[in-house]
C-alpha positions as CSV (number, residue, x, y, z in Angstrom):
1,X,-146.8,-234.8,-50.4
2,X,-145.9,-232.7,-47.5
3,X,-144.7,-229.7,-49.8
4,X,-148.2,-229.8,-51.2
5,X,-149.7,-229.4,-47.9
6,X,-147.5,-226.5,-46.7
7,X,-148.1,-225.2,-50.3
8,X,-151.7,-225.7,-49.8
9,X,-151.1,-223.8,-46.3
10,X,-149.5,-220.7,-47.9
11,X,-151.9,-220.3,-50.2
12,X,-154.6,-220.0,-47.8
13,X,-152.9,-217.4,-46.2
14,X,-152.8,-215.6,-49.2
15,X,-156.2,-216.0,-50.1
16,X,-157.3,-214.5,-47.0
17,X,-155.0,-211.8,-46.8
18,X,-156.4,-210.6,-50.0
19,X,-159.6,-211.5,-50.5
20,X,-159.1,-213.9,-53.4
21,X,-162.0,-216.1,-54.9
22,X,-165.2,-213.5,-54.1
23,X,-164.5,-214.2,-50.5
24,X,-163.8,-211.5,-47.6
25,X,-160.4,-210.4,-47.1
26,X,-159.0,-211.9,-43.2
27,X,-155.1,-209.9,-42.7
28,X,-153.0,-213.0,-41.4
29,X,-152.7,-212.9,-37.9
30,X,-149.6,-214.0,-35.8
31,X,-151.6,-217.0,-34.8
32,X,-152.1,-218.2,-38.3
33,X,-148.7,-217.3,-39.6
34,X,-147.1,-219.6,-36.3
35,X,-149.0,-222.3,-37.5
36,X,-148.1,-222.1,-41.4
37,X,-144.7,-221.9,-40.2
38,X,-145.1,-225.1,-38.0
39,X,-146.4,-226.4,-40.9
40,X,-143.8,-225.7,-43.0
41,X,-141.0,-227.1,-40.7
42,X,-142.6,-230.0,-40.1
43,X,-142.9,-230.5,-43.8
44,X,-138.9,-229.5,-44.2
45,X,-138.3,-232.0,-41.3
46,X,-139.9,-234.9,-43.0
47,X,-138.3,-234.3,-46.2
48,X,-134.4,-233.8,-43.9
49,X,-132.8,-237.1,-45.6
50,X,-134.3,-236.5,-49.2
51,X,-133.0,-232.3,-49.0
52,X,-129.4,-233.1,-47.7
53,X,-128.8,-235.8,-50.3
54,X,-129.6,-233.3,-53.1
């Protein structure tokens, strides 16, 4: 579940950067890639046990 929401997150991003879906293209700012990347740790550091035990 928490790979779909980081997923969901990094799509966004890519969304806005380009424009996708008839809407207006927003660049990523630093702001916005900090928090996908918070987003994405915190996803990787739920998941710890179940990624180490392969």
């Amino acid at each position: 579940m928490t790979a779909v929401i980081a997923g969901q997150a990094i799509a966004s991003l890519i969304i806005d950067q380009f424009g996708g879906v008839g809407l207006k293209a927003r660049p990523v700012d630093p702001v916005r890639l900090i928090g996908v990347m918070m987003v994405i740790l915190g996803a990787a550091a739920t998941q710890w046990n179940a990624l180490m035990r392969g």
